[in-house]
C-alpha positions as CSV (number, residue, x, y, z in Angstrom):
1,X,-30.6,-42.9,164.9
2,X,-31.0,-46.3,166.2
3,X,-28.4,-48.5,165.0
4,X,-27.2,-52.4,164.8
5,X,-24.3,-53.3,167.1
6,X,-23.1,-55.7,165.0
7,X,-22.8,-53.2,161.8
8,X,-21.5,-50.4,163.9
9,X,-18.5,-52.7,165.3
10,X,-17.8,-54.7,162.4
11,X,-17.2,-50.8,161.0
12,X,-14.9,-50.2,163.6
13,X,-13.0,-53.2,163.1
14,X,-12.7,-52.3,159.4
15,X,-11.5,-49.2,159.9
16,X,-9.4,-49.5,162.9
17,X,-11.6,-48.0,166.0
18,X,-13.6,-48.8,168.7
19,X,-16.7,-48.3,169.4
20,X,-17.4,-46.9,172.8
21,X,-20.2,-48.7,174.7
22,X,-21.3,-46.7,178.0
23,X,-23.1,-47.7,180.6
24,X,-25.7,-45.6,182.2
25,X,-27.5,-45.6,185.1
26,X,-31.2,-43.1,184.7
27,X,-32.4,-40.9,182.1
28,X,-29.8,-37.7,183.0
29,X,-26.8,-40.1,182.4
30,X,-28.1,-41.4,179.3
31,X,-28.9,-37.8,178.1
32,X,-25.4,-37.1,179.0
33,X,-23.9,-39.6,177.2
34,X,-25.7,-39.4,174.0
35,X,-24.9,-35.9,174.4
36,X,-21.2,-36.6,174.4
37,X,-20.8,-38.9,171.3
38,X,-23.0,-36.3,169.5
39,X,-20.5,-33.6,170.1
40,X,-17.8,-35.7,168.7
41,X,-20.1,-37.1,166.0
42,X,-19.3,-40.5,167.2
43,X,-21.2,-43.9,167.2
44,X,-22.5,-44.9,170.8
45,X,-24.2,-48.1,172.2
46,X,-25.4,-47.3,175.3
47,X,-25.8,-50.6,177.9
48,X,-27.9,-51.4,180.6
49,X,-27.0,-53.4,183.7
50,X,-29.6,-55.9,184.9
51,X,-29.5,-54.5,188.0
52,X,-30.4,-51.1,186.1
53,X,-32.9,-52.7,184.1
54,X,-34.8,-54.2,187.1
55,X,-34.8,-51.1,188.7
56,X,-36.3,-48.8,185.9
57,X,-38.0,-51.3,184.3
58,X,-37.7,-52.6,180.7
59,X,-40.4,-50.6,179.2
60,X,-39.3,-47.3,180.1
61,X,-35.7,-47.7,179.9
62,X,-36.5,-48.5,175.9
63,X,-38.8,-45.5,175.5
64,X,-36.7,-43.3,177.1
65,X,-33.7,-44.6,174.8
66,X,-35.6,-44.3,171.9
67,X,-36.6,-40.4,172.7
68,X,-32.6,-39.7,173.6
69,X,-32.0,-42.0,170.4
70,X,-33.5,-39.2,167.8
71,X,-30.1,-37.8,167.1
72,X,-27.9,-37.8,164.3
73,X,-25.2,-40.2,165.2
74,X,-25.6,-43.9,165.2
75,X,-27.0,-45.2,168.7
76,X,-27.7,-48.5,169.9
77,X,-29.3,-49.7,173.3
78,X,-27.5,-53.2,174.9
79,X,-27.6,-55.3,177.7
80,X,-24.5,-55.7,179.6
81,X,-23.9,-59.0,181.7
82,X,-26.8,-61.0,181.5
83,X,-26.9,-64.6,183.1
84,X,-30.5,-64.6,183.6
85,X,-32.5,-66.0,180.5
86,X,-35.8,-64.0,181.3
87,X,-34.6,-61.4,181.1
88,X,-32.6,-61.1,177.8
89,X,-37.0,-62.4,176.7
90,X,-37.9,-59.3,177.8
91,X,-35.5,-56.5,175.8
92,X,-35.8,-59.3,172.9
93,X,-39.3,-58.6,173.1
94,X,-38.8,-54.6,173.8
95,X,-36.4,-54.9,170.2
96,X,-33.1,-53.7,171.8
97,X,-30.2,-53.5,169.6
98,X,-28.4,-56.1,171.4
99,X,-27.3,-58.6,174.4
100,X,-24.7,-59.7,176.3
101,X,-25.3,-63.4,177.3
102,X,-23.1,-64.1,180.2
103,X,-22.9,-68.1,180.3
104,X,-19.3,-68.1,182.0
105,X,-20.9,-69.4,185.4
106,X,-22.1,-72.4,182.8
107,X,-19.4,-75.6,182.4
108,X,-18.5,-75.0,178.7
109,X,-21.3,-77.5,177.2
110,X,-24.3,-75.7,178.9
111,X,-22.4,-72.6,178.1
112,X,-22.7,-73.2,174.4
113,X,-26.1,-74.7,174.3
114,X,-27.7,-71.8,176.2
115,X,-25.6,-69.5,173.7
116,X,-27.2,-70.5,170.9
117,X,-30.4,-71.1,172.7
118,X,-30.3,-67.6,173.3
119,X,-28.8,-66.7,169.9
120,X,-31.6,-68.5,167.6
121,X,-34.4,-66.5,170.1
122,X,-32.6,-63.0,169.4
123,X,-32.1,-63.5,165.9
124,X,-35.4,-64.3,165.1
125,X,-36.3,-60.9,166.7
126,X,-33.7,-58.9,164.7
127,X,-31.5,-58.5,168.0
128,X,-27.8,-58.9,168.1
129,X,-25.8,-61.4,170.7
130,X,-22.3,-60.5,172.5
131,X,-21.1,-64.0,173.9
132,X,-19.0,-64.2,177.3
133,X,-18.5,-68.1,178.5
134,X,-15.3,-67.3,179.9
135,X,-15.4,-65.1,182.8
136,X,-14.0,-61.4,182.9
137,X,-12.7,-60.8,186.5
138,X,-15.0,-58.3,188.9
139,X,-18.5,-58.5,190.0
140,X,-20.3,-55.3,188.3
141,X,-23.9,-54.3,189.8
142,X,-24.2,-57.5,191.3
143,X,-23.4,-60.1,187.9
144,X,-19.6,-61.4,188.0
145,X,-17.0,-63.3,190.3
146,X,-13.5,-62.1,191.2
147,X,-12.3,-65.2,190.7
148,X,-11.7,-67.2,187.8
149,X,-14.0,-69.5,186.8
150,X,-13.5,-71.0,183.3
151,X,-10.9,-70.2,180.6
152,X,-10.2,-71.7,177.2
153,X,-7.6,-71.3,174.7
154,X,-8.6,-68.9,171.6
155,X,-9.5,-72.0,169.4
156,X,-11.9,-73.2,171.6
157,X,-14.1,-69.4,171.8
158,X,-13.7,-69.0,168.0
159,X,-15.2,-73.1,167.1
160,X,-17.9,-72.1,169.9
161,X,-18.6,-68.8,168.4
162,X,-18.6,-70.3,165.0
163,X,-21.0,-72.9,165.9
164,X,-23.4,-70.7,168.2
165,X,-23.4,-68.1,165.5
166,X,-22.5,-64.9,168.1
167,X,-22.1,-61.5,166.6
168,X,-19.5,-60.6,168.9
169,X,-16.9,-61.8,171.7
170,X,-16.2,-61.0,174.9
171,X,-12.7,-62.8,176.3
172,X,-10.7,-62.7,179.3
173,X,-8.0,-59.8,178.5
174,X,-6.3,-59.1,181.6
175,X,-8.9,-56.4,182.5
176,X,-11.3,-56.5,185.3
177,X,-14.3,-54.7,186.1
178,X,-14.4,-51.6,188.8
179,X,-11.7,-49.8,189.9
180,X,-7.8,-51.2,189.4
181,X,-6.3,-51.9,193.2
182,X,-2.9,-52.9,190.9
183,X,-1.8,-52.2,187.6
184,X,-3.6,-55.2,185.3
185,X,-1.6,-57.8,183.1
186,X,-3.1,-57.0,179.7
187,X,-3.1,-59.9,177.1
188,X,-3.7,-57.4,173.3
189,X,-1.5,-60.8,172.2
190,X,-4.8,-62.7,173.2
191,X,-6.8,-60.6,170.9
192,X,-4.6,-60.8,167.9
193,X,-4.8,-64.5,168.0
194,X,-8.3,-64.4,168.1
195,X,-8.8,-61.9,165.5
196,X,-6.8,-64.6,163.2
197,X,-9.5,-67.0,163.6
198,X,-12.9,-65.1,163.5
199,X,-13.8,-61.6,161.9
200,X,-16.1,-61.4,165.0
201,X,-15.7,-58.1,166.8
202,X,-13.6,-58.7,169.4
203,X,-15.3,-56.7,172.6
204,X,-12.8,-55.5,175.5
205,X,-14.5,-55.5,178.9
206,X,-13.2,-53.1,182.1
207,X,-11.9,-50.3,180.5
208,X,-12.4,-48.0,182.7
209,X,-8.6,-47.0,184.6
210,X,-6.6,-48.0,181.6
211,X,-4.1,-45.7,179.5
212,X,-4.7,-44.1,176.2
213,X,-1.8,-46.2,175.3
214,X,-3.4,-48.9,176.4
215,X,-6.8,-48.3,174.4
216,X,-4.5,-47.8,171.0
217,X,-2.9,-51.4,171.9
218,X,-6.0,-52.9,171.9
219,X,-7.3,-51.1,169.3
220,X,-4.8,-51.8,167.1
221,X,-4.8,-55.6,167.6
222,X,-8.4,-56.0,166.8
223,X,-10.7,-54.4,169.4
224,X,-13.8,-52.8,168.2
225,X,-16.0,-52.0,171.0
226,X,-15.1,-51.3,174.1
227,X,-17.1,-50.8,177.8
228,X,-17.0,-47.8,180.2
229,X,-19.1,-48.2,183.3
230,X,-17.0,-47.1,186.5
231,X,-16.5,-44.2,184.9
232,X,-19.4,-42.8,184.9
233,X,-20.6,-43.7,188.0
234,X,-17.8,-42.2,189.5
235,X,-18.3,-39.2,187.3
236,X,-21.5,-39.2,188.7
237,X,-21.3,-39.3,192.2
238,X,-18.2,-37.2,192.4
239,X,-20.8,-34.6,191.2
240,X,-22.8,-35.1,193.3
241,X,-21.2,-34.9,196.5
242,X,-19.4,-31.6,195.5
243,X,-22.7,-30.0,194.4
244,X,-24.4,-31.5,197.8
245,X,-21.1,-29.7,200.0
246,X,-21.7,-26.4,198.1
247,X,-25.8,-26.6,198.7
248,X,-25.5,-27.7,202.5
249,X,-22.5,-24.4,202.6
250,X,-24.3,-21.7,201.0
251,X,-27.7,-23.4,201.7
252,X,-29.1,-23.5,198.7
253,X,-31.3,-26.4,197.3
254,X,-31.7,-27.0,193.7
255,X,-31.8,-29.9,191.9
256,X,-31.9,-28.8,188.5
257,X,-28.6,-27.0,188.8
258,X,-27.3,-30.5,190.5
259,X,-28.4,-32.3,187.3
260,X,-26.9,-30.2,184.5
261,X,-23.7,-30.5,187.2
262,X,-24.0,-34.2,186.9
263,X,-24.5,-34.5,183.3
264,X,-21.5,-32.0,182.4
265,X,-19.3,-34.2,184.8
266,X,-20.8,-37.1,182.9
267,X,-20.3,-35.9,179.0
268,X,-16.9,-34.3,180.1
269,X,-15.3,-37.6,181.0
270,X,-17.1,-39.7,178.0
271,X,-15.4,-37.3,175.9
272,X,-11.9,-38.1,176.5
273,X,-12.6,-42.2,175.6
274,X,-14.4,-41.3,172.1
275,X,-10.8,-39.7,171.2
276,X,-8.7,-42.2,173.0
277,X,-11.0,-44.6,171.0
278,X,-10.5,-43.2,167.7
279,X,-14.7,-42.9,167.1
280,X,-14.6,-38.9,167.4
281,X,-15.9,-38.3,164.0
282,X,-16.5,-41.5,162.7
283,X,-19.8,-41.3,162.6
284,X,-21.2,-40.6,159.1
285,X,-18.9,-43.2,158.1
């Protein structure tokens, strides 16, 4: 069942979880996916790169979400990272659950005047908005910067947010996206300080590499949604490549069986995040 965003991380907040929010890459990994928080009977908002998005193409990426979205757990379609203003139009127009307005390439004054720019447009179309004007570390599918470009203390993102009218946050945590080349400083203090000032869900960005322990840190200091994208693409291609070795050995050239290799590799490591995320069975509640 297609689902709000907002609603399903606000519950998550409540009742001390996270959300997980996946991203996916064609129609086999979102299969795969949805696949996986149905097993564990957990919430799910699957996101969309803009890279992913402008390769598929926003018309079929939402009907092909909304055929996988007939399922009995709450699902919700997002875009991730989006500095590009045309086209968080265009899946406002297509009625996606949600976006991510990146603005953290903006100086903070643009940043919040596009933000609620964006914010009023969305809301009028019943779609939800995830705010980032501070930059999290890591270019992902071609959107990001590995340096740091603007940071502001936790007063200053909970008055914007306030005054924007965001339904959820996205700060600078310590994490970055990709893979970890050294073990990250992780700032959970950051969140609880945050969480003091806004009842905003509080979204964690890179999560991909960290602990378990990590997760229930997090968690526990206010996290309710939090991003897998890495993941699965490494998932993914690992899957690939070992199914490719064993067709070129015994030469044997099936692409079906590649697929349903692809999308167990996929499900199989979603899995272990919607328990490390507390979700598993959450979601009739």
């Amino acid at each position: 069942m297609i689902s709000s965003t907002r609603t399903m991380t606000r519950t998550a907040r409540e009742q001390g979880y996270a959300v997980p929010a996946v991203n996916i890459l064609d129609d086999l990994s979102l299969r795969a996916v949805i696949a996986a928080a149905v097993a564990a009977s957990s919430p799910m908002i699957v996101q969309i790169s803009v890279k992913t998005v402008r390769s598929i193409g926003t018309d079929l990426v939402t009907t092909m979400f909304r055929h996988a979205a007939d399922v009995p757990v709450p699902v919700a379609l997002h875009l991730d990272h989006c500095p590009d203003r045309a086209v968080i139009s265009d899946v406002v127009r297509a009625g996606w659950s949600s976006v991510l307005f990146d603005a953290s390439d903006r100086d903070l004054a643009t940043a919040e005047r596009e933000t609620a720019e964006v914010v009023a447009e969305a809301h009028a179309a019943g779609v939800d908005v995830e705010s980032e004007i501070e930059n999290i570390i890591g270019v992902e599918d071609g959107v990001g910067s590995d340096v740091s470009l603007h940071s502001y203390d936790v007063a200053t993102l909970a008055a914007v947010a306030e005054r924007t009218g965001v339904d959820l946050l996205a700060p600078q945590l310590g994490t970055a996206h990709g893979e970890y080349k050294a073990q990250p400083v992780l700032l959970p203090q950051r969140v609880r300080e945050l969480a003091a000032l806004t009842d905003r869900p509080i979204v964690l960005h890179g999560g991909t590499g960290l602990s378990a322990d990590d997760f229930a840190t997090f968690i526990d200091a206010g996290v309710s949604k939090i991003n897998i994208s890495t993941g699965v693409k490494v998932a993914y291609m690992r899957s690939a490549e070992t199914h490719l070795a064993q067709a070129r050995a015994r030469d044997r050239w099936d692409p079906p069986s590649m697929f349903r290799d692809i999308s167990a590799a996929v499900q199989a490591a979603i899995a272990v995040h919607l328990e490390e995320f507390g979700s598993a069975g959450k979601a009739g509640r």
